[in-house]
N, C-alpha and C positions, 0 to 999 in steps of 0.2 A: 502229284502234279507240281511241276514247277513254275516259278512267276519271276520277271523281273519287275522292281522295282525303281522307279528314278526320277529324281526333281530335278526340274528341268527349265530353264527360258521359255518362256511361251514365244516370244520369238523365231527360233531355234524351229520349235516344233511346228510352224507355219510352212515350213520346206518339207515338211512332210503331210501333212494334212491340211483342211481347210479352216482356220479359225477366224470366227468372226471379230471385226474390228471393236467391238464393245466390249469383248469379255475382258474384265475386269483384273486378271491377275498377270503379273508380272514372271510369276512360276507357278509349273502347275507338276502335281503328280502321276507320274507313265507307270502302269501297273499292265505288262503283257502277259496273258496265259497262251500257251499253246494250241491252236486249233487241231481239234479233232477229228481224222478222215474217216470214210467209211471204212480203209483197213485197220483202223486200232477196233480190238475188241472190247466191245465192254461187260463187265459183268452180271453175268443172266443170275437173274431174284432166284435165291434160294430160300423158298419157306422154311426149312428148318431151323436156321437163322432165328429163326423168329419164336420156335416154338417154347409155351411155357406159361405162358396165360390162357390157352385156346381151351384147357381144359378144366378149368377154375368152374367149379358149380354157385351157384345162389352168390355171385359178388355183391348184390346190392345188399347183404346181410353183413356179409364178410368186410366191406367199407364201413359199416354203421358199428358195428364190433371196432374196429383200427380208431376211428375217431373216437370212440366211446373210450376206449383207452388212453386216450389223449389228456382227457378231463378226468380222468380220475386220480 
């Protein structure tokens, strides 16, 4: 995903949007990402991704084992 970036007059940025008369800075940071339509696809969860812990037996031993190794 792309972004722009941009410091800016907050002045400036009043011709564009609504800023309240109290806000306090003189510049402010514009940081725009691109909206997303319902035509961009996005990508459907693959569990396989993921596989690799699902099948780990007894981890509360297998954790107490790792830390125990720690201190010794």
């Amino acid at each position: 995903m792309q972004a722009i970036r941009q410091i800016i007059e907050t002045q400036k940025l009043k011709t564009l949007c609504n800023i309240p008369d109290n806000f306090s800075s003189e510049k402010v940071e514009i940081i725009i990402f691109p909206v997303f339509s319902e035509k961009t696809k996005t990508a459907q969860f693959n569990p396989e991704q993921f596989f690799g812990i699902s099948h780990l037996k007894n981890t509360k031993q297998m954790l107490a084992d790792m830390r125990n190794e720690w201190e010794s």
